[in-house]
C-alpha positions in Angstrom: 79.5 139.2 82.7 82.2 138.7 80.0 84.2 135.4 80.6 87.1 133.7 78.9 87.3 130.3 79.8 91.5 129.4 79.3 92.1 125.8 79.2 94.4 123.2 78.6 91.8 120.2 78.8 89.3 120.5 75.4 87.9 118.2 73.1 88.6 115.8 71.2 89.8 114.7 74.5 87.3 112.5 76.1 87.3 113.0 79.8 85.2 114.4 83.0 87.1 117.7 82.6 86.5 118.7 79.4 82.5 117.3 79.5 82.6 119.5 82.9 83.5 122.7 81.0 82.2 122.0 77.8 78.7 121.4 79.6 79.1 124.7 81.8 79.9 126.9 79.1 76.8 125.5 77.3 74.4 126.4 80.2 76.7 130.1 80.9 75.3 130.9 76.9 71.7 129.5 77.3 71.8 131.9 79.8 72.9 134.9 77.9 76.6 134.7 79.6 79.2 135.8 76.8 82.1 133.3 77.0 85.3 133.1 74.9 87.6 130.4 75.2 91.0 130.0 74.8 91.5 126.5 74.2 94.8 124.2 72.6 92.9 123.8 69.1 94.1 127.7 68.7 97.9 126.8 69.1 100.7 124.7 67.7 100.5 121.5 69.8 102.5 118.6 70.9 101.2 115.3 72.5 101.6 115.1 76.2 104.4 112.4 77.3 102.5 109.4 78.3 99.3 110.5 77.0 99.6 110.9 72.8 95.7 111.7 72.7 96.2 114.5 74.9 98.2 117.6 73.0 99.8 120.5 75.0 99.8 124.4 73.2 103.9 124.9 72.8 104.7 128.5 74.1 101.0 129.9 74.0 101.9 133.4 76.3 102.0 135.9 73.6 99.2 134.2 71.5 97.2 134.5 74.7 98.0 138.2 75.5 96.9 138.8 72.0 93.5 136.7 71.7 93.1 138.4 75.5 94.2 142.1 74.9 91.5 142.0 72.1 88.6 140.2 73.7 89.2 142.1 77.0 86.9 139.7 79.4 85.7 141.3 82.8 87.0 137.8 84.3 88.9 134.9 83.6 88.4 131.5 84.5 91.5 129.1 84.5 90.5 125.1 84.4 94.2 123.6 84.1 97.9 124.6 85.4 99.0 123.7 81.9 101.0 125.9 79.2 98.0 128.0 78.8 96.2 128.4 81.8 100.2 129.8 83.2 99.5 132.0 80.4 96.4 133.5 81.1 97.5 133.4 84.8 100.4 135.9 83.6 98.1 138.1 81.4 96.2 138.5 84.4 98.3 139.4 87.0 99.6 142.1 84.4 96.1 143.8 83.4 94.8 143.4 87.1 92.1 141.7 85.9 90.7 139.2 88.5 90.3 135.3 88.1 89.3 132.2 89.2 90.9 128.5 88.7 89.5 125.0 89.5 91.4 122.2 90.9 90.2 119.5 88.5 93.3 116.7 89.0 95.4 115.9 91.4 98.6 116.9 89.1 101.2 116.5 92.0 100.1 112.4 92.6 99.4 111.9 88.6 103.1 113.4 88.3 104.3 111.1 90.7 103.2 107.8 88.9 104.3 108.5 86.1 107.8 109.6 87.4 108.7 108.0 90.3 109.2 111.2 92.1 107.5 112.3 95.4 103.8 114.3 94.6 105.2 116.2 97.6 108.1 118.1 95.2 105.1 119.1 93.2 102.5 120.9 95.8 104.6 123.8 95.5 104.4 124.3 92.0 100.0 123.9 93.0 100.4 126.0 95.5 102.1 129.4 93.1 99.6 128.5 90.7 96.3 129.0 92.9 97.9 131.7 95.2 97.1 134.9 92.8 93.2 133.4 92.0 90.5 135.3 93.3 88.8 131.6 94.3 89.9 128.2 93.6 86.9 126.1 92.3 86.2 122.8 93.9 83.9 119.7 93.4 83.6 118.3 97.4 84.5 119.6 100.7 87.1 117.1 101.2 89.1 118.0 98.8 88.4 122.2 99.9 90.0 120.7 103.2 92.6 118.8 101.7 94.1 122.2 99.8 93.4 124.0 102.8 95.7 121.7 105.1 97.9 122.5 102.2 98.1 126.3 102.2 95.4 126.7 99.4 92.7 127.8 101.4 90.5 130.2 99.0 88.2 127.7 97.7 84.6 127.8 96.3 82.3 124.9 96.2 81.5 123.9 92.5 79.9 120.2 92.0 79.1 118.5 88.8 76.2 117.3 87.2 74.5 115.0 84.5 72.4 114.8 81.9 69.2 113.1 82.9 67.7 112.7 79.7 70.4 110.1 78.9 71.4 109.2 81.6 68.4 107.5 83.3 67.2 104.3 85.0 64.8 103.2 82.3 66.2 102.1 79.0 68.0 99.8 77.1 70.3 97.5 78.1 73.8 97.0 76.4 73.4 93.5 74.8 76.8 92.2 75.1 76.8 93.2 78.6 73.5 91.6 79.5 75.1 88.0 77.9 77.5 88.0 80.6 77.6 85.9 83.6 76.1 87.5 86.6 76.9 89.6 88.5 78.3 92.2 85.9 81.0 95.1 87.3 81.7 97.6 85.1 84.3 100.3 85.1 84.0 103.1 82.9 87.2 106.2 82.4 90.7 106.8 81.1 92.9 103.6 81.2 95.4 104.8 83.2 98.1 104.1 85.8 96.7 106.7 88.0 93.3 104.8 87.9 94.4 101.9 90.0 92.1 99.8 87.9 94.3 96.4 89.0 92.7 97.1 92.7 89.1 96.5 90.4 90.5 93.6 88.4 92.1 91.7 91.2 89.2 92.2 93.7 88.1 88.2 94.6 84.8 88.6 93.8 82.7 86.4 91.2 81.0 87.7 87.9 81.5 89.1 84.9 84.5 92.5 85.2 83.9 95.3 82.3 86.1 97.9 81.8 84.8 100.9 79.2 87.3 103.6 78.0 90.7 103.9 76.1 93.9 104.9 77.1 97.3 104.4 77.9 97.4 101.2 79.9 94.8 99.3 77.6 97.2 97.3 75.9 98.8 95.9 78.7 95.4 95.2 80.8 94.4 93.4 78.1 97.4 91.1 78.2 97.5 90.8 81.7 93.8 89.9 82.5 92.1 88.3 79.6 89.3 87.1 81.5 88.5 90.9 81.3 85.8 92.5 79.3 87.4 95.6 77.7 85.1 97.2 75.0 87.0 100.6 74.4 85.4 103.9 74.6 81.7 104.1 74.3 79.6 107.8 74.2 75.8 108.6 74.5 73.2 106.4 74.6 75.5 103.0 74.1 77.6 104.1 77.5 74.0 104.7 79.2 73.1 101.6 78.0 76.3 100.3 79.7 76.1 101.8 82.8 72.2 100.6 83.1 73.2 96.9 82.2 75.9 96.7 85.3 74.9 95.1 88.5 77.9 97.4 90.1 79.7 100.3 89.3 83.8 100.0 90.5 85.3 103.1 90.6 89.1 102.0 92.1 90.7 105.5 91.9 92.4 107.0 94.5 93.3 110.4 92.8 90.3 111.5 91.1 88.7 114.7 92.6 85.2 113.9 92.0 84.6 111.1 89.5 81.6 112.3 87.0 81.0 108.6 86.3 79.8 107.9 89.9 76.7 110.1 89.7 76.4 109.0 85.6 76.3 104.9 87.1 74.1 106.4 90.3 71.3 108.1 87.9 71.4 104.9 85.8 70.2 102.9 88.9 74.0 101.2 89.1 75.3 101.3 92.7 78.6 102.0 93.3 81.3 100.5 95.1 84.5 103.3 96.3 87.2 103.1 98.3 86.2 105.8 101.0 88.2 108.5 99.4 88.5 112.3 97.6 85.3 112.3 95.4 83.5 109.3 96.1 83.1 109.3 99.2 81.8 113.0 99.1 79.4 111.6 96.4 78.2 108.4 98.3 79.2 109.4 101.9 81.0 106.9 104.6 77.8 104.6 105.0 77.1 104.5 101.3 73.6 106.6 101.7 75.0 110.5 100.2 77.1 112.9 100.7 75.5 116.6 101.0 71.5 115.0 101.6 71.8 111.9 102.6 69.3 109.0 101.9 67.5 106.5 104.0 69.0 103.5 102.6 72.2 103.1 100.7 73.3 103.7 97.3 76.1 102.2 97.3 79.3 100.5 99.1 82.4 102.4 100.5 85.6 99.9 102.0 88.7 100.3 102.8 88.3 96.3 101.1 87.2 96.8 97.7 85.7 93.5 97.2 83.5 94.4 100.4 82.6 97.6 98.5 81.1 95.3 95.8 79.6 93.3 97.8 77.8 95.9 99.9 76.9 97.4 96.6 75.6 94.0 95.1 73.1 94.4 98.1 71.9 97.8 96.8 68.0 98.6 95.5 68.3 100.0 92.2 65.9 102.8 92.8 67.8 103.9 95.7 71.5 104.6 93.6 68.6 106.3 90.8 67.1 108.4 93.9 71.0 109.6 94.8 72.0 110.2 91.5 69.0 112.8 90.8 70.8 114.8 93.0 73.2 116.1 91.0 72.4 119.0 88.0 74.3 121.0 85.6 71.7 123.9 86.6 72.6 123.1 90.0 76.5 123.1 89.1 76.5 126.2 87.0 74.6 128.2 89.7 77.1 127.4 92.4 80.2 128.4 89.1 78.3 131.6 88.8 78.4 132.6 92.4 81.5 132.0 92.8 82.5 134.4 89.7 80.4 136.8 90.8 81.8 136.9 94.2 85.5 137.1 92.5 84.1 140.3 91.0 83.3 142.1 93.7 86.0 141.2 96.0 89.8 141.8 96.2 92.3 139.4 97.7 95.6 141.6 96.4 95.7 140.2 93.3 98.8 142.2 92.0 100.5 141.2 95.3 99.9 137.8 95.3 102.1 136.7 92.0 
């Protein structure tokens, strides 16, 4: 199979899309796979408003056609509904050459926050994108259901996985984090609006509240809740170390699709405590004991209260949040991206017709 991977989402950015794709496209070559990409670093770029980290190609189309035209893939797979995945889309459609694209984020409600204006004036604009793709990849069933009820119904199931060599139970422990009053909660992601992290740092609950990542609404968290740990953005063995130091993983968001740093906290031995939502709740099910196979016992706490959430969580064995997170693989993950490329191959859903 010859695959271009267009997206808009690539390092340096520091996120669970671009680990997502730069860890599949890793495993596709181990496994003799032959991938191009077509990635911002290969365009003029501008930062996106709101997010200066994050840089956007400026009018990539006839760069694409040109770096496409050349490479001539059997199959494309678009990650993102930015400036180049419409691109590719376009190239596509005009070379009736089949592809697949992923619903990573929930653009319409991360619009909205940042706007003011309904996410409902945005579906549209989600559902033209995905209508031409021969599947639209997925991490959970909810969130296949969720497009389905709104008119994107071609999905394929594609979960995430980890790195269990780093991430892992036994290890060291994150010394600054291990000083702190007990019980230690830790949050780890972009420091967003779209995060909802003030649900995580108002919850009434007593310990020590850690917050690991960078972004746009660090500065003003800081200000607002001093009593807050923030320690920016940590990588490797040093966020491992962090996750494996926490009493409780809070993960507050409401938007995310999956959330890569549930099962990362989970294979650490860190329950987690959800709001029964998109991602999570796939991840750690209603009752807290798995999605897909569930356990015997709990890994975790899912309320519509947060605070309960912790609390539940607080009551969690460590081995059991290990024994949920060992679930999860990039083997697994890329076997279930593979299949769903393959299918895409051999089928038709009117591709031309569709645009």
């Amino acid at each position: 199979m010859k695959l271009t991977l267009a997206t808009d989402a690539w390092l340096p950015q520091v996120n669970g899309v671009v680990r997502s794709l730069t860890t599949t496209l890793d495993e596709l070559t181990r496994r003799g796979h032959e991938v191009d990409t077509l990635t911002p670093d290969l365009f003029l770029t501008v930062p996106m408003p709101g997010y200066a980290s994050i840089r956007l190609a400026m009018a990539p189309r006839f760069g694409v056609r040109r770096m496409l035209d050349r490479t001539r893939p059997d199959i494309v797979h678009i990650a993102t509904e930015g400036p180049i995945g419409w691109a590719a889309r376009g190239w596509c459609l005009a070379r009736g050459v089949p592809f697949t694209s992923a619903f990573h984020t929930r653009f319409p409600e991360y619009a909205a926050v940042r706007t003011g204006i309904s996410a409902e004036r945005f579906w549209p604009i989600m559902q033209r994108f995905h209508a031409p793709s021969q599947a639209v990849l997925v991490s959970t069933q909810s969130m296949a259901s969720e497009l389905a009820a709104r008119g994107i119904g071609h999905t394929r199931r594609w979960s995430r996985g980890i790195d269990h060599t780093l991430f892992r139970a036994e290890g060291p422990r994150h010394p600054l984090m291990a000083a702190l009053p007990g019980p230690v909660m830790l949050n780890v992601g972009r420091v967003a609006p779209e995060k909802n992290l003030e649900a995580f740092l108002d919850a009434d609950v007593p310990g020590s509240k850690v917050v690991v990542g960078d972004g746009p609404a660090l500065e003003s968290l800081k200000r607002r809740y001093p009593q807050v740990h923030f320690l920016g953005a940590l990588a490797g063995k040093e966020l491992a170390s962090a996750y494996r130091t926490a009493d409780c993983f809070v993960f507050p968001s409401l938007t995310d699709t999956f959330g890569l740093v549930v099962i990362e906290a989970l294979a650490c031995g860190t329950p987690v405590a959800s709001f029964p939502v998109t991602g999570p709740v796939d991840i750690l099910g209603h009752d807290g004991c798995g999605g897909d196979e569930p356990l015997a016992r709990p890994a975790g706490g899912v309320d519509e209260d947060l605070a309960e959430a912790i609390r539940a969580a607080l009551k969690v064995e460590r081995m059991d949040a290990a024994a949920l997170g060992a679930q999860f693989s990039w083997e697994r993950a890329t076997d279930q991206f593979l299949a769903a490329l393959t299918a895409a191959l051999e089928g038709d859903r009117g591709l031309l017709s569709a645009a």
